[in-house]
C-alpha positions, 0 to 999 in steps of 0.5 A: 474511494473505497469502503469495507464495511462489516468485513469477515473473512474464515478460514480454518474454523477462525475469523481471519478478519473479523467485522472489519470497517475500513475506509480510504478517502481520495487524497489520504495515505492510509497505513495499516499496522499490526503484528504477524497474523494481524489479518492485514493482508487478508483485509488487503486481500478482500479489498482487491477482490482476491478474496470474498468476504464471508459477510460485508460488502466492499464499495469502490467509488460508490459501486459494489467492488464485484460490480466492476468490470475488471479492465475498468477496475484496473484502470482505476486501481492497482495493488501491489503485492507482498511479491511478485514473480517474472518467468521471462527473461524482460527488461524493467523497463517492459516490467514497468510498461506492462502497468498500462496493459489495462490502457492499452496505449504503451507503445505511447508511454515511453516518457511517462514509464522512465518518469515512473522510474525516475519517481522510485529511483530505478530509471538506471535499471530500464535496460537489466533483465529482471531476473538479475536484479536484488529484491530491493531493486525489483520492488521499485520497478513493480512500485514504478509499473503500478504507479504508470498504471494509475496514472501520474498526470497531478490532480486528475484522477480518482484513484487507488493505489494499494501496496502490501509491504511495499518496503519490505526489501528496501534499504532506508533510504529507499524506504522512505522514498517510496513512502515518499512517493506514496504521500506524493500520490496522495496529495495529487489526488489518490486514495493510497491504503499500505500495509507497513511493519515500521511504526515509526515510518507509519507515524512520519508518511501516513495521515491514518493510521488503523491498528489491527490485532487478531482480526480486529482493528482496535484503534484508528485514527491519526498517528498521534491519536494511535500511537500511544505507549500502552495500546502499542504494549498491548499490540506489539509486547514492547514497551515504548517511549514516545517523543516528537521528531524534531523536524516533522512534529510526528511521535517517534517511538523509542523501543525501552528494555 
């Protein structure tokens, strides 16, 4: 679906990213991982066309990304920043029906914007101003307008939702049903690329992982491939001990002393 290819991004006199290939098929659910300053979000960043590479070229289902025309774009695509701020005074049900400005058919997505929010758990907040909801609340809604913009008829799209720390704000159980709404993405059909920090949730929701340090990415593959003891020492400085969960079969990584 989408293709980065040789990716350098500079700032300050230093690659921020540094020849950085990336792909996201349709159908998988992609994480990327990596400490503070890995380059994650501006990798993101250049894949959604906020940021030009300074080398590279980005692809978007077979055509350069800065080929497309913008509301085509983003009728195919929608991304979901680390944050996100509202100065007026709308309800989360607006919030969520603006995902379908690119459409311009709101006014005929009533049932489709409440099963968004129904998916993301925040169908009870439709009728609160936004600006009195917790963090972990407002994430779902923008998790639930972003799902109403691409779409949530099964196994008709080819389409790409990118989320930056999408869980960031969220209480466990919320975490992973949004992680679960990811994967749900992804089996209907769509290419799903996260930015997490929780190893473990990566390792249970993702079919790939990439692995960046200082720019680069210095592993990828399944989590079972990625997620050994010693390359996440030499990632993160911990020390881990890796087992299996016992219903899933995905590694689970115990932090030691």
């Amino acid at each position: 679906m989408i293709r980065g290819e040789n990716l350098t991004f500079r700032a300050g006199g230093r690659a921020l990213v540094d020849d950085v290939t990336v792909e996201v098929e349709a159908g998988k659910f992609v994480a990327i991982l990596g400490p503070n300053g890995a380059g994650k979000s501006t990798l993101l960043k250049m894949l959604c066309g906020q940021l030009r590479p300074h080398d590279g070229t980005i692809t978007f289902d077979g055509k350069a990304l800065s080929d497309w025309n913008p509301m085509e774009l983003a009728r195919q695509r929608a991304v979901l920043p680390q944050s996100t701020t509202v100065p007026f005074n709308f309800t989360a049900y607006e919030i969520v029906l603006l995902g379908r400005s690119p459409h311009g058919d709101a006014s005929k997505c009533h049932d489709m914007a409440m099963e968004a929010m129904k998916w993301t758990e925040c169908d009870h907040l439709a009728d609160r101003i936004v600006n009195t909801l917790s963090g972990g609340e407002m994430q779902r809604v923008n998790l639930a307008r972003v799902l109403l913009q691409i779409g949530l008829e099964p196994g008709t799209f080819r389409r790409l939702l990118i989320l930056d720390e999408p869980i960031s704000s969220l209480d466990p159980a919320h975490q992973h049903g949004a992680l679960r709404v990811a994967r749900r993405v992804a089996h209907e059909g769509a290419g799903v690329l996260v930015v997490l920090h929780d190893l473990n949730l990566a390792a249970q929701y993702a079919d790939h992982i990439i692995l960046m340090q200082s720019g680069k990415i210095v592993a990828q593959g399944t989590p079972e491939d990625v997620f050994q003891p010693q390359l996440v020492r030499d990632v993160f400085s911990i020390d881990v001990a890796i087992v299996r969960h016992p219903q899933t079969g995905t590694p689970a990584m115990l932090v030691t002393p």
